[in-house]
Backbone bond lengths (Angstrom), bond angles and torsions (degrees), N, CA, C in turn:
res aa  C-N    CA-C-N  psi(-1)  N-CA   C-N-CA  omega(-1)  CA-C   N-CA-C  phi
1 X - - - 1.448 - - 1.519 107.38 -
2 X 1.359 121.18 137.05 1.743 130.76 -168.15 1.588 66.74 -74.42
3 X 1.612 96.88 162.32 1.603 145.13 143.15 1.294 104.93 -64.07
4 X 1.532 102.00 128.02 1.542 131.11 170.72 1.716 98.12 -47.10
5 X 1.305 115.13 117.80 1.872 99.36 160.71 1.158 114.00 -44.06
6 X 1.550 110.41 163.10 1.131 124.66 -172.84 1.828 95.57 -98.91
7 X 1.553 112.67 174.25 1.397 114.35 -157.27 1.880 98.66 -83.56
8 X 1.009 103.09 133.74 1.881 117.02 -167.66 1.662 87.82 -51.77
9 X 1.843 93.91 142.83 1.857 85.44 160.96 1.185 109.31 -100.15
10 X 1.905 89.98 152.26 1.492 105.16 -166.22 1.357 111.47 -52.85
11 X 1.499 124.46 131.01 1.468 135.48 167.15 2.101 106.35 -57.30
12 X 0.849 126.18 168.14 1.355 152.10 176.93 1.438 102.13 -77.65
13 X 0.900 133.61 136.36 1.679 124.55 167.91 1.703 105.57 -130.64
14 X 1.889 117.84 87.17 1.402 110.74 167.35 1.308 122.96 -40.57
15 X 1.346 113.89 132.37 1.561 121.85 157.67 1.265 117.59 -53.49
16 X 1.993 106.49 115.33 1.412 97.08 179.17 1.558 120.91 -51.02
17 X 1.236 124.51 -152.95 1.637 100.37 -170.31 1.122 110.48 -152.69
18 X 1.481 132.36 127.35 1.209 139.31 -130.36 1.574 103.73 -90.73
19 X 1.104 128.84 153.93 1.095 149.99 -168.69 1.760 111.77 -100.56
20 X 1.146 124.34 162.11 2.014 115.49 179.07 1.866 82.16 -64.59
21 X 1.383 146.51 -73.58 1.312 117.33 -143.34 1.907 106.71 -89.19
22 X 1.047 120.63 7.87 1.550 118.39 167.34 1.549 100.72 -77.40
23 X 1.395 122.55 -52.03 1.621 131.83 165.61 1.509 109.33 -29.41
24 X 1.278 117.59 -67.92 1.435 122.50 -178.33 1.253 110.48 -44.42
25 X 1.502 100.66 -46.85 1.787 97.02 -150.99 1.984 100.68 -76.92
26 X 1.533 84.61 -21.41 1.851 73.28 165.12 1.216 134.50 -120.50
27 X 1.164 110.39 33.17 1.530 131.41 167.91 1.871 98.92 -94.43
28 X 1.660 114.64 -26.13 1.485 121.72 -167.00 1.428 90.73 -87.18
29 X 1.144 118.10 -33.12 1.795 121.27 -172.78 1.451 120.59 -80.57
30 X 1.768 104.98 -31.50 1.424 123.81 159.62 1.797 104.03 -36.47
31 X 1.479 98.22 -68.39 1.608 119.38 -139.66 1.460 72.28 -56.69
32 X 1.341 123.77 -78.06 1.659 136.00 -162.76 1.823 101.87 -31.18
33 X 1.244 97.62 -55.32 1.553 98.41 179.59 1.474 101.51 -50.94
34 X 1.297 134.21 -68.66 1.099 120.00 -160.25 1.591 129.49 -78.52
35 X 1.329 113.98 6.94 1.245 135.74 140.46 1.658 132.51 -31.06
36 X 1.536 87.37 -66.34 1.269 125.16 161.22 1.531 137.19 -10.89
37 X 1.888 80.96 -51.64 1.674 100.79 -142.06 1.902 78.41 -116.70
38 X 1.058 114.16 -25.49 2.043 108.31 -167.57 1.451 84.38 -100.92
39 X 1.493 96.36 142.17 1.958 120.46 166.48 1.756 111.13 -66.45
40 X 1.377 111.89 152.64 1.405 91.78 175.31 1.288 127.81 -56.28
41 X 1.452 127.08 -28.45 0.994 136.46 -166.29 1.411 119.84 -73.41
42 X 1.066 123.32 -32.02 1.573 147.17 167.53 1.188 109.44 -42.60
43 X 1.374 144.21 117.85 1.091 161.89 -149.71 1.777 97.63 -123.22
44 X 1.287 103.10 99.18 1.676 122.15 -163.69 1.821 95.77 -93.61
45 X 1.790 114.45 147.15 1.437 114.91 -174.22 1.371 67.07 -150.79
46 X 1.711 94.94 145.74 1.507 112.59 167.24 1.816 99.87 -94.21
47 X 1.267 111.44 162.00 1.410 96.18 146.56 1.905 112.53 -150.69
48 X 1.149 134.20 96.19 1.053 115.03 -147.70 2.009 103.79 -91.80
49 X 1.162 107.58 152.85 1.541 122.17 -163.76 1.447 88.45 -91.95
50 X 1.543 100.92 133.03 1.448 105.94 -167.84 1.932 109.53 -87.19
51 X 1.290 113.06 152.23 1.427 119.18 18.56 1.759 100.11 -119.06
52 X 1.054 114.94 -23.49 1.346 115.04 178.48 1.442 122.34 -58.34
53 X 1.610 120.89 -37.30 1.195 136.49 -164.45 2.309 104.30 -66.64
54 X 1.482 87.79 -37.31 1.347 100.22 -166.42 1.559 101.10 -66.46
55 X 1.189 138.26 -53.81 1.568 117.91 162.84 1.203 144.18 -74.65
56 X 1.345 110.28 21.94 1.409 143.98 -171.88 1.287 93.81 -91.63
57 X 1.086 115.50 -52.26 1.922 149.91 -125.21 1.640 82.61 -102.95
58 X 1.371 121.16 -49.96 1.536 118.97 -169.55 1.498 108.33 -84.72
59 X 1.131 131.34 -34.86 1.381 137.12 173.89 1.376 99.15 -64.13
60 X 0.862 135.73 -53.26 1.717 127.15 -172.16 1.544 98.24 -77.43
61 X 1.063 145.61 -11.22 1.567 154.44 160.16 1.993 91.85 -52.60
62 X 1.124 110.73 -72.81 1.577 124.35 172.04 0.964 102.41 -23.52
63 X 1.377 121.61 -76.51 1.563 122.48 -146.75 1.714 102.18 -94.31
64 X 1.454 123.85 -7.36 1.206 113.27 157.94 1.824 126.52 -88.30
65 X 1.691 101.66 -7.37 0.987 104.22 164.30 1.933 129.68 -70.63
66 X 1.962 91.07 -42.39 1.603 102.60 160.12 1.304 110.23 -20.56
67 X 1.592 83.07 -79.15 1.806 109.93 -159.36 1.347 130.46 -41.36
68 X 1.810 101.94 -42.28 1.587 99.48 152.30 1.283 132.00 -147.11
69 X 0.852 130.99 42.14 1.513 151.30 134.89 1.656 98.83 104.94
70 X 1.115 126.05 49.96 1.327 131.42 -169.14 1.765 112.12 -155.28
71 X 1.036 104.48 139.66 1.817 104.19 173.35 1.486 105.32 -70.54
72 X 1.454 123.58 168.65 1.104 136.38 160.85 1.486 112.09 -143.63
73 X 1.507 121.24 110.95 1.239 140.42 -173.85 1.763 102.46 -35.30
74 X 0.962 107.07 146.13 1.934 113.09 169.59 1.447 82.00 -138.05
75 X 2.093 95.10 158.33 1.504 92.18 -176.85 1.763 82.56 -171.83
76 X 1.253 121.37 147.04 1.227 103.38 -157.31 2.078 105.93 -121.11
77 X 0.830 95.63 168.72 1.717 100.27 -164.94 1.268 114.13 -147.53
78 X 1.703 114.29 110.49 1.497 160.86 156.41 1.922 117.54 -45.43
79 X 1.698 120.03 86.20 1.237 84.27 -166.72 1.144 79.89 -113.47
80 X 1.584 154.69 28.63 1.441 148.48 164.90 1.506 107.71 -22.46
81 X 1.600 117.79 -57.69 1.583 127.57 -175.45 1.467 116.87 -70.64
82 X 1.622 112.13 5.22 1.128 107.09 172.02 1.068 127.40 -148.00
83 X 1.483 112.78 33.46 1.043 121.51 170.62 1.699 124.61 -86.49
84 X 1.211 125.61 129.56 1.402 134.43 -154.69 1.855 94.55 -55.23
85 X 0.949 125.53 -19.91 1.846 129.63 -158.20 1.489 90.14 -100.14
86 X 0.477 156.95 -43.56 1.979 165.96 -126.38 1.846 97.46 -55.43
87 X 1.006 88.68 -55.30 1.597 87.33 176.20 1.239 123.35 -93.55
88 X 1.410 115.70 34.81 1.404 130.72 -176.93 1.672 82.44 -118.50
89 X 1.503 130.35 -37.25 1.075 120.14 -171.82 1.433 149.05 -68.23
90 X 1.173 123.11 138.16 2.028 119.00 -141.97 1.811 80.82 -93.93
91 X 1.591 104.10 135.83 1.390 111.70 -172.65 1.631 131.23 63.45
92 X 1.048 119.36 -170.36 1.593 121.90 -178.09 1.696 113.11 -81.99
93 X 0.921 123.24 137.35 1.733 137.93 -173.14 1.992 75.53 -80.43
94 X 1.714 80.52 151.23 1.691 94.26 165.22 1.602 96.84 -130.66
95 X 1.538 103.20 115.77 1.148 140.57 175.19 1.555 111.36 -79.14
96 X 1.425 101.07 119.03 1.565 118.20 163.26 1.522 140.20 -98.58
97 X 1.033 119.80 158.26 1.445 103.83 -161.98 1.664 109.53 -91.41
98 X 1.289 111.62 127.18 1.775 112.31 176.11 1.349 104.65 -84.38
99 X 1.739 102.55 128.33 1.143 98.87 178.05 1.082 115.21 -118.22
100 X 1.531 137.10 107.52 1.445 121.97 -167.99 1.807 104.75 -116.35
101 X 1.066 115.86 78.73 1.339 109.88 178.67 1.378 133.65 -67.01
102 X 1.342 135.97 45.45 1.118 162.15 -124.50 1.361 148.88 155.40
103 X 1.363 138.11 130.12 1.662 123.48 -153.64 1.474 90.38 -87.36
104 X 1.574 110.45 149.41 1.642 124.36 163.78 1.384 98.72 -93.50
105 X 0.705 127.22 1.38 1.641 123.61 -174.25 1.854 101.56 -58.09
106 X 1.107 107.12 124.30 1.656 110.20 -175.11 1.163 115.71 40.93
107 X 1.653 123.60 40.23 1.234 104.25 161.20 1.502 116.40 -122.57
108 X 1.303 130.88 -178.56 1.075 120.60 153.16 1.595 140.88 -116.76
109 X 1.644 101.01 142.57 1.758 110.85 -136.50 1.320 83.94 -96.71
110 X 1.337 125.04 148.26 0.900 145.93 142.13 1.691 132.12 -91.92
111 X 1.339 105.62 100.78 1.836 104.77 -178.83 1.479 102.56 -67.89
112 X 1.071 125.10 169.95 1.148 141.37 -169.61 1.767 118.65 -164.70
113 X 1.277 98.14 105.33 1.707 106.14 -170.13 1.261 111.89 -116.87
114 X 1.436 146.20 -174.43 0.988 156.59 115.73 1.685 136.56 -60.31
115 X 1.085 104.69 -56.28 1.201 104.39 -169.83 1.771 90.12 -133.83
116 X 1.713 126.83 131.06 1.242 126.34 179.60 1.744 104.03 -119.84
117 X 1.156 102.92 106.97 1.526 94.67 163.93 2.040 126.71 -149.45
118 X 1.180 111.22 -49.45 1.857 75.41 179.84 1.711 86.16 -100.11
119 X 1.257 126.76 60.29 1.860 126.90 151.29 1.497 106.29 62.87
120 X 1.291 123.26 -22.05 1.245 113.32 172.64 1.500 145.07 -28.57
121 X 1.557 104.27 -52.85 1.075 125.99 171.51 1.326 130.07 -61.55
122 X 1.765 113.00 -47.24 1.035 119.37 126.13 1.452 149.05 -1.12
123 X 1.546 101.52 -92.03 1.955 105.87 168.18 1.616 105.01 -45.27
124 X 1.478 132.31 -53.43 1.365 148.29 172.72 1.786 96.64 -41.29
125 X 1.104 123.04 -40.43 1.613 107.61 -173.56 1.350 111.24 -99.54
126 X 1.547 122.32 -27.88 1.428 116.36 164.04 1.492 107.55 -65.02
127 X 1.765 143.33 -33.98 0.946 118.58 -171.31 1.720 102.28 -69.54
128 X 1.496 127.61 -46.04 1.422 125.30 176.01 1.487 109.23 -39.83
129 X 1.214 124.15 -79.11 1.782 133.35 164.75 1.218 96.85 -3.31
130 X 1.485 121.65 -96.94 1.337 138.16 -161.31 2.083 106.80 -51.11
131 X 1.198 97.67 -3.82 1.838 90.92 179.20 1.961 95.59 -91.83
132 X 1.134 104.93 -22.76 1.696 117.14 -162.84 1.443 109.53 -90.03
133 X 1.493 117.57 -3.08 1.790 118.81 -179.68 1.776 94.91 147.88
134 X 1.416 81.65 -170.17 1.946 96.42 -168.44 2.181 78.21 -127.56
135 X 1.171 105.26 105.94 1.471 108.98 165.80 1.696 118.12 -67.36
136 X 1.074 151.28 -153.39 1.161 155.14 -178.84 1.498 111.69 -128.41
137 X 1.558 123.02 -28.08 1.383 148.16 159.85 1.577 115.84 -156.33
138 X 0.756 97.91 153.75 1.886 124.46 175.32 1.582 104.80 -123.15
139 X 1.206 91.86 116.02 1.993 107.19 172.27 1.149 101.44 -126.23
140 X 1.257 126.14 148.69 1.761 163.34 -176.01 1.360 98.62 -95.66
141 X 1.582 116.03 121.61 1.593 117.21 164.29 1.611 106.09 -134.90
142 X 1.060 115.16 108.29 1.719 101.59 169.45 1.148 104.69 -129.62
143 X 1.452 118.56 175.46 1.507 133.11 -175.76 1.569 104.74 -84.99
144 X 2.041 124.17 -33.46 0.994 102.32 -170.36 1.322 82.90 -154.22
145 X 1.248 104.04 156.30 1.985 130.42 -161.15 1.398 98.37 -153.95
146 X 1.647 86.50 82.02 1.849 101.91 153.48 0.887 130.39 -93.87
147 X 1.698 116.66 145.33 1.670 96.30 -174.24 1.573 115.42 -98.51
148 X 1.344 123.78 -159.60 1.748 109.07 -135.73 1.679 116.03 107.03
149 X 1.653 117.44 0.84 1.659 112.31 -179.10 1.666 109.42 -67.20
150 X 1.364 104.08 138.09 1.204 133.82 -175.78 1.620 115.85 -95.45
151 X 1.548 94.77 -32.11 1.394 104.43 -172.22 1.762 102.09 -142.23
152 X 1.434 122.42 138.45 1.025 142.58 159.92 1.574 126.09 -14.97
153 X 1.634 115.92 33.63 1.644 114.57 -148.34 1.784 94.05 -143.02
154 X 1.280 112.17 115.00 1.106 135.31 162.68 1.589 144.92 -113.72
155 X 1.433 119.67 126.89 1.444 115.61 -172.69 1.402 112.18 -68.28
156 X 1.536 120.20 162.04 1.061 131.02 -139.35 1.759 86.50 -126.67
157 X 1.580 103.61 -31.54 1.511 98.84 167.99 2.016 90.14 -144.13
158 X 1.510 100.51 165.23 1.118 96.18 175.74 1.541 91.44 -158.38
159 X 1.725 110.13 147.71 1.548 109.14 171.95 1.122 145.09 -66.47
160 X 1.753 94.87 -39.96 1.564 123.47 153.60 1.031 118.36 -151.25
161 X 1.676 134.20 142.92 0.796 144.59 161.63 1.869 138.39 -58.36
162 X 0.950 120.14 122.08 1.793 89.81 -163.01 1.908 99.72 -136.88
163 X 0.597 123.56 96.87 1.626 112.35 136.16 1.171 127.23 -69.76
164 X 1.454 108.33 127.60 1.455 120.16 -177.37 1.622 111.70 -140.38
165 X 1.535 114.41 162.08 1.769 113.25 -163.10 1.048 117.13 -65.88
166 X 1.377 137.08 143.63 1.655 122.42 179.78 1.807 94.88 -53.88
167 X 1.541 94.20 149.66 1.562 113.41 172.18 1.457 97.02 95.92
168 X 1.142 118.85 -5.72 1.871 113.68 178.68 1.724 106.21 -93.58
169 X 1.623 105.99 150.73 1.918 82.60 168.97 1.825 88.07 -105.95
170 X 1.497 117.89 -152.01 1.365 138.49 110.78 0.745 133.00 -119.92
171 X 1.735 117.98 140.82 1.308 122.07 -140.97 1.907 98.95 -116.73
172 X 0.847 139.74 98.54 1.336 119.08 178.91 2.051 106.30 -96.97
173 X 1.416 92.76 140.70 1.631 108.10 -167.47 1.516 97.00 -121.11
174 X 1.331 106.53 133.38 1.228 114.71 155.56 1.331 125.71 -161.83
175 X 1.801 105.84 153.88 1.471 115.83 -152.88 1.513 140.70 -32.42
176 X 1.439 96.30 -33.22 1.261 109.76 -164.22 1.637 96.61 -96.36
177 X 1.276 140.18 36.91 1.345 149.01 -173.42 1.556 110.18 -150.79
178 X 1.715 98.38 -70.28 1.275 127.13 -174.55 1.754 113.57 -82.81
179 X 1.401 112.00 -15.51 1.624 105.74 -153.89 1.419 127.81 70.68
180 X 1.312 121.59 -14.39 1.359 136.05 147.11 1.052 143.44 -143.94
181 X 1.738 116.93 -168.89 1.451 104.72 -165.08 1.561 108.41 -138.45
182 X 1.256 106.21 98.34 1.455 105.64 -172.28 1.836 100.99 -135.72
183 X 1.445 129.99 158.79 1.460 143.72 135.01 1.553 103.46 -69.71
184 X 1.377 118.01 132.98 1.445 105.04 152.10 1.646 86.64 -153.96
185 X 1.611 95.69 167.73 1.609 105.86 179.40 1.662 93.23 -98.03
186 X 1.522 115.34 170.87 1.326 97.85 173.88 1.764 83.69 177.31
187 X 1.987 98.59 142.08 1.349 115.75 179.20 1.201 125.31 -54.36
188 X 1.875 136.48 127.71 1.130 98.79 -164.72 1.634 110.47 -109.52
């Protein structure tokens, strides 16, 4: 008598893919989430990792302003010079300007990404961060947390979660770059 198969491996399941008002509604659920998680007292700074992260980073500025009647600094962050590959790279890097108009000194920073997956980008923005002050905490915010980590680095909030098949990326688009605002998975 054959052997019972063994249990199928789990398939990948893409994140269906967000639409301009599915985006909103969880960029509004983000902000709330991250409400959540900081004391009142905590003096919250966005900083979004360019280039996608940085209007990510300002829209949730919005809706944390709603939420409680106060601004919250955005300030944006360049890690081209520190990324571990740099000299793996064919031609000249195009360098952006970090703009942090504001002390991190005891506060807490908020990264701000788009798309989080093997941590790279990440370690590359805490080493920039950490050249700009000693914050009080560092929190992880992205829109999407695929897995694929390379390195030990996890969001602290994420919009959606996605596993997807090797050879897929996720692509997150938005308006003020792209002209729109969608999640989608897509072949690469």
């Amino acid at each position: 008598m054959p052997a019972a198969p063994g249990p199928c491996p789990m398939q990948p399941v893409p994140v269906p893919p967000l639409d301009s008002g599915q985006m909103e509604a969880t960029l509004q659920r983000l902000a709330s989430d991250l409400l959540a998680l900081v004391k009142p007292e905590e003096e919250v700074v966005l900083l979004g990792i360019r280039s996608r992260g940085l209007p990510l980073a300002e829209r949730l500025a919005t809706f944390l302003r709603a939420a409680t009647g106060s601004p919250v600094p955005v300030g944006s962050l360049d890690i081209t010079l520190y990324r571990d590959d740099l000299t793996e790279m064919v031609g000249s890097p195009i360098v952006r300007p970090t703009e942090i108009p504001f002390t991190l000194k005891d506060r807490t920073v908020v990264l701000v990404d788009d798309v989080l997956y093997t941590g790279r980008t990440v370690r590359s923005a805490m080493d920039a961060l950490l050249d700009h002050g000693r914050p009080h905490r560092v929190m992880l915010l992205v829109m999407a947390d695929r897995s694929g980590r390379e390195l030990p680095i996890q969001a602290d909030l994420a919009g959606v979660k996605v596993e997807v098949p090797a050879g897929h990326r996720v692509a997150v688009r938005v308006k003020e770059i792209d002209g729109e605002d969608s999640v989608v998975v897509e072949a690469c």
